[in-house]
N, C-alpha and C positions, 0 to 999 in steps of 0.2 A: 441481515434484515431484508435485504429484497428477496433472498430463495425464500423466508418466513411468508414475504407479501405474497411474492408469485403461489407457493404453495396452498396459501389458505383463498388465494381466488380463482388457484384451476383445478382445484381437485377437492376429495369431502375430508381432507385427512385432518386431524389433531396437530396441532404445532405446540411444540415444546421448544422458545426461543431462548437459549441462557447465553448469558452476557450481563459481568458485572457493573456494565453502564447502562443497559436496555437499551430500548430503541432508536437509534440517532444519536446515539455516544460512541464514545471513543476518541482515540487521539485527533482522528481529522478533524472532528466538529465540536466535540466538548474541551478540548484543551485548543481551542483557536481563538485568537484575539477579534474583536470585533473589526483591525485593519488586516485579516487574514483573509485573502479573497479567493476564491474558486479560481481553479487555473486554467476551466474549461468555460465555454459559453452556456448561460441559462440553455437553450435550447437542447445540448448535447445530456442534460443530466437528466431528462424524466426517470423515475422509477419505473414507469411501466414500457414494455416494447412497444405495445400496442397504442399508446397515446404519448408523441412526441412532446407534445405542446403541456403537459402533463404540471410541469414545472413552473414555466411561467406564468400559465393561469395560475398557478395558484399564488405566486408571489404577486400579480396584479393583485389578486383576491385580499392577500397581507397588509394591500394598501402600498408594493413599493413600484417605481415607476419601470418595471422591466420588461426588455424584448427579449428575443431569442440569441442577441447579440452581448446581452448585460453580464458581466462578470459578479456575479454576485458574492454576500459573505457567505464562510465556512457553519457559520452560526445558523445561518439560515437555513442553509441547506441541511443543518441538522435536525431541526426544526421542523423542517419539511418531512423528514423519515419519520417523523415520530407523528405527524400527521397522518402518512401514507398508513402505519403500522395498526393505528386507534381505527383509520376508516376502514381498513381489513378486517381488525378485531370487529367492529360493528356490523359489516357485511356476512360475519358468520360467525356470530357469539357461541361462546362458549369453546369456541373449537384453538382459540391463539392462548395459551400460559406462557407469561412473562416470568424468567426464572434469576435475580442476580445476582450468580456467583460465577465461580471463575472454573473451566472445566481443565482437568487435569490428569481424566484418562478416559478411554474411549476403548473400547471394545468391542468386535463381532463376533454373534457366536448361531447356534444353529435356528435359533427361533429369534434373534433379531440381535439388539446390539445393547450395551449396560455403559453409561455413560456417569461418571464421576463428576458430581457439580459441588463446589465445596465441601463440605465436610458429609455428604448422603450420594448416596444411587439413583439413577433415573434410568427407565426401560423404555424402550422403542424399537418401533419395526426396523427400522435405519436413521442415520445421523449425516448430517450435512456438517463438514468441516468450514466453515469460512471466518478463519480467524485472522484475516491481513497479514503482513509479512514478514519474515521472519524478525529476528532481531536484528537492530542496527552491529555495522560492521563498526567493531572498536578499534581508533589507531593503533596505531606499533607503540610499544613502552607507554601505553596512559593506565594510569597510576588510580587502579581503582580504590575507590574510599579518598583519595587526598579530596579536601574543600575545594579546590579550584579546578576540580576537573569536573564538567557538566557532562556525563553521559548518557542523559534524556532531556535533552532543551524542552520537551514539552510536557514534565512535570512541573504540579501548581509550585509556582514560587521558585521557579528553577533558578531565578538570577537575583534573587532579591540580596545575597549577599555579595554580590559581585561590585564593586566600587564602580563609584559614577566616574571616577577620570581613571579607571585603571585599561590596561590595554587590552584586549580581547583575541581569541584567538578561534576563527572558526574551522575548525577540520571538514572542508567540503567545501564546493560552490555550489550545489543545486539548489533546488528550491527550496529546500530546510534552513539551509544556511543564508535564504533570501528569508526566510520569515523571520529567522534569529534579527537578522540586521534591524529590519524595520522595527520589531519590538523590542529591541538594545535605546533605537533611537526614540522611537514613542516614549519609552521609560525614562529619557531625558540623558542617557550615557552620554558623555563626553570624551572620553577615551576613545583611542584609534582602535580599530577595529581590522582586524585582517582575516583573510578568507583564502585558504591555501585548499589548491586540490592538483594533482600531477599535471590536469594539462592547463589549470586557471581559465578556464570554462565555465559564465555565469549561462541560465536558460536564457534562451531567445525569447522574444518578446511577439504576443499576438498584435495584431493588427485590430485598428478598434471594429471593425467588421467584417466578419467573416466572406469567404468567395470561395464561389465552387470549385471542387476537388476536383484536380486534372491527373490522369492513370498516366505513368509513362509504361511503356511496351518492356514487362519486365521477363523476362525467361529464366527459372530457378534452374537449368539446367546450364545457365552460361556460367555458374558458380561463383563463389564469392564476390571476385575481384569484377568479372563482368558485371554481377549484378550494381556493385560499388560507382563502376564507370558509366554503366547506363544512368544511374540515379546522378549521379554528379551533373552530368552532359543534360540531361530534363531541368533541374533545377536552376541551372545556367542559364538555361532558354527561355524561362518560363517567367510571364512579368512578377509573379511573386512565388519564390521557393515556398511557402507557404502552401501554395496550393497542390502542387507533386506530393510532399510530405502526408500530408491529409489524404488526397488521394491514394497513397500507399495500407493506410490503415486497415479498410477490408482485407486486405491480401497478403498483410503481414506472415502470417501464419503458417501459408501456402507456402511463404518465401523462405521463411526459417525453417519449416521443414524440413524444405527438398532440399537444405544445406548438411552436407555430411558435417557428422561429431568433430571432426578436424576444423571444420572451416568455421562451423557455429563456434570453437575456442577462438579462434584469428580473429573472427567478428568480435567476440565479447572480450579481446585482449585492445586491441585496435582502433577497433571504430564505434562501440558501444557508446560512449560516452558522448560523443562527437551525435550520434544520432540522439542519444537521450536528451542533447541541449538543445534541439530542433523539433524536437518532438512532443518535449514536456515542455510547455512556453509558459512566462509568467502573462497577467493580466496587462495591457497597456498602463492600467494605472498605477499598478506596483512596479511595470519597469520603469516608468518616470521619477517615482523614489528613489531609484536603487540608481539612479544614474546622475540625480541630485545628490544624493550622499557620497556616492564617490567623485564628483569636483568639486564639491566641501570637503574634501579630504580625509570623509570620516569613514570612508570603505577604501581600504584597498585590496584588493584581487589580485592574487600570483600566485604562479605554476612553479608546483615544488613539492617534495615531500617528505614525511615526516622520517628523520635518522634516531632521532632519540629527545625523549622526554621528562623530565628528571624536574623531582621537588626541593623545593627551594623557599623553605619556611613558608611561609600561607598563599606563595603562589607558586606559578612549574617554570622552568625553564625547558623551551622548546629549542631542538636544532635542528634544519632542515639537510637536504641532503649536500645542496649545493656551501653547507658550513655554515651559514647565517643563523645564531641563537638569540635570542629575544625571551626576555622575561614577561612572563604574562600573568594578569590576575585570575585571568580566567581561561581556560580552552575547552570549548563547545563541541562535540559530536556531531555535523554535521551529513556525516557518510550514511549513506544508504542501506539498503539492507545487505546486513550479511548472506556469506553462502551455509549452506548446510552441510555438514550436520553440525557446526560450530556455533552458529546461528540460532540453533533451535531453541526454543522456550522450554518451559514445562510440557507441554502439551503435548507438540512434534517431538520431544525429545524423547516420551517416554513412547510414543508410537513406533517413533525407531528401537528404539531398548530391547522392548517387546517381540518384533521383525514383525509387528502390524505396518509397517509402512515403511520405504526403503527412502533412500533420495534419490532426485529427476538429475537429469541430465547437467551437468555442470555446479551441479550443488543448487539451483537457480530455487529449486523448491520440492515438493517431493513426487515422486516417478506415479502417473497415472495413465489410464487407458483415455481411449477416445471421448469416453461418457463422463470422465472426471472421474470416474472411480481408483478406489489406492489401489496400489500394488503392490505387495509383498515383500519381504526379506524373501520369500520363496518362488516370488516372479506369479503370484497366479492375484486375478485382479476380485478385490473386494467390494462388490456391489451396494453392501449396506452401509460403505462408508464413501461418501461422495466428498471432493474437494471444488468449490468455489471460490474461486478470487487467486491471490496472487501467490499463493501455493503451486497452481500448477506451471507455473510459469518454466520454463525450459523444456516443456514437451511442447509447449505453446510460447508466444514472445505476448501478443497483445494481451494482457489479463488482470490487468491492476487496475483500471479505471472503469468510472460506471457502466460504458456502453456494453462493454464486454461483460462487466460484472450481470446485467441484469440481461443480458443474455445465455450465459450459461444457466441464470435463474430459472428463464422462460424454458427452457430445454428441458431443464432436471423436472420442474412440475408437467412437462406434456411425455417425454418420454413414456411411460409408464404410469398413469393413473392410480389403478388400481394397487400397485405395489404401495401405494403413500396413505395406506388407510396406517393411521398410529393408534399404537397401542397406548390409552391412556394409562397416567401413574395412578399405584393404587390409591395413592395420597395426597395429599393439597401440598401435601411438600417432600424433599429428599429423605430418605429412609435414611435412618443409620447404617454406614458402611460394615461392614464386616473388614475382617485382614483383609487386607487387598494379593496378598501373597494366596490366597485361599483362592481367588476367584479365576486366576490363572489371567489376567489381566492389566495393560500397562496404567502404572502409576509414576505421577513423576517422584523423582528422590526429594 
């Protein structure tokens, strides 16, 4: 949605948005509870580069009492895109088509690209991939299809069969598995709740007001462990870790880099995790929940992982590594995203099938050049297929969250102007496909 914004207000081009939830849907904001709060500061999420403040005018405007410091809801801010999107669409009518269906092959060819959106074709100069991240990594032995195994907590009515005293089981402790909790306990559960992930690592908690970023003296060529030891030694020093952390985000990138394929493995074996729970912080006021519920004793957290999984009439028995098995009514998918090419949806999948699209470094997301453009099964880079968001992530580190998102935005629509005139469809709606075997183009199975 933000390359749709930025495109239709920096350049004359036709936007074709598809997306089966439209604008400011999807799982972050259309499957979030109204106690699912933004995990960043109002201030950090405008849509637009150009206008920081962007966000919290407008939630003053909403009527809610917010500064730049306010953690707001997921709701809202979805709310908010579908604002940004309508005042686009009215800034140059006629030029934004809302399309929603679900796209499920993508193709470049010599006069532009044929993109598969439900059941018909759509034509364009080029396509902008930004379809968030791959699919959740699934435990060892979870028992797909059994009733008690939740492998999208954030399908409607994911827990509505899960008994109020029965005992829970979250695979993960990040932030997922902090929204599971809280909406286990909104929902009024009374069962114990456990939260296993290998190092039992919940996210660190922001401070209710933000403070400025302080840079430590980092050098990509002192490698890994250097870089590790300098960051530790700053953080120590510094009256709030919070503020080196932050201050490292510009230069994320610079710093992953210049790390050779060896050592970006050591980091994302090692210390990934450890940085992710520093980095991704819950809201001051969802960490006060989460620290309430577990000396109520209705969370507990431990480092451990999963040896085997096995059903056990309408619930699973889990056992961990360490031998500890526990019968559960439920066990929740809390892990993160998968790697690739395991990972893949429909969509990535059949890109790779195809050899229109390889995978990036470490399976992180798939292999792109400088400009975000894909790169091939054949190594050469495809211009009319651009990736935004958290696809590109292992040629890049920083790329999942808005600032970044609605910067490669701003990029892709200034780059090149003139390339972004679209070619409109003949039709008010998707043609009927042809074989897809005929077109010489990826479809998913």
């Amino acid at each position: 949605m933000l390359a749709a914004t930025q495109l239709l207000r920096c350049t004359d081009s036709d936007v074709i948005l598809i997306d089966p939830d439209g604008p400011g849907g999807g799982v972050a904001y259309d499957a979030a509870q109204p106690w699912h709060l933004l995990n960043s500061r109002a201030g950090a999420m405008s849509a637009h580069p150009d206008d920081p403040g962007h966000f919290v005018a407008w939630a003053r405007a909403d009527g809610q009492a917010a500064t730049a410091d306010t953690f707001l809801a997921r709701r809202t801010y979805g709310r908010y895109l579908r604002d940004v999107a309508d005042a686009a669409d009215a800034a140059a009518p006629g030029r934004l088509r809302v399309v929603r269906e679900r796209v499920t092959g993508v193709a470049a060819h010599d006069t532009g690209v044929t993109v598969r959106a439900g059941d018909g074709l759509l034509h364009a100069d080029r396509a902008v991939l930004a379809v968030g991240n791959p699919a959740g990594a699934q435990p060892l032995g979870a028992p797909a299809g059994h009733p008690a195994y939740i492998a999208d907590p954030w399908r409607p009515d994911a827990f509505a069969a899960v008994p109020a005293d029965g005992p829970v089981l979250l695979v993960g402790t990040g932030l997922t598995a902090v929204d599971v909790a809280l909406t286990l306990a909104t929902r009024g559960h009374r069962g114990p709740v456990v939260a296993v992930s290998r190092r039992g690592l919940l996210p660190q908690a922001h401070t209710a007001a933000g403070a400025p970023p302080a840079l430590p003296d980092l050098d990509p060529a002192a490698g890994l462990a250097g870089l590790l030891h300098t960051l530790h030694a700053a953080a120590c020093g510094a009256p709030d870790w919070r503020t080196v952390v932050d201050g490292l985000r510009p230069h994320l990138d610079r710093l992953w880099t210049g790390l050779t394929p060896a050592e970006q493995d050591r980091f994302l074996r090692h210390a990934a995790r450890q940085w992710e729970n520093h980095r991704h912080r819950m809201a001051p006021g969802i960490a006060a929940q989460v620290a309430w519920l577990r000396a109520e004793g209705a969370l507990e957290v431990r480092a451990g992982t999963l040896a085997a999984v096995a059903a056990d009439g309408a619930a699973l028995t889990v056992t961990l590594a360490d031998g500890t098995t526990t019968r559960y009514a439920a066990v929740v998918n809390c892990a993160g995203p998968g790697r690739l090419p395991a990972a893949a949806g429909p969509l990535v999948g059949a890109l790779l099938t195809a050899g229109a699209a390889r995978v990036g470094p470490h399976g992180l997301g798939l292999d792109v050049d400088a400009a975000g453009s894909l790169i091939t099964a054949a190594g050469t880079a495809e211009p009319k297929l651009t990736v935004v968001g958290s696809l590109r992530r292992g040629r890049v580190w920083e790329t999942t969250a808005v600032p970044e998102i609605r910067a490669q935005a701003a990029a892709l629509a200034a780059a090149s102007p003139a390339a972004w005139t679209a070619t409109p469809p003949a039709a008010p709606a998707p043609t009927p496909a042809p074989t897809p075997a005929a077109e010489g183009w990826p479809v998913a199975a």
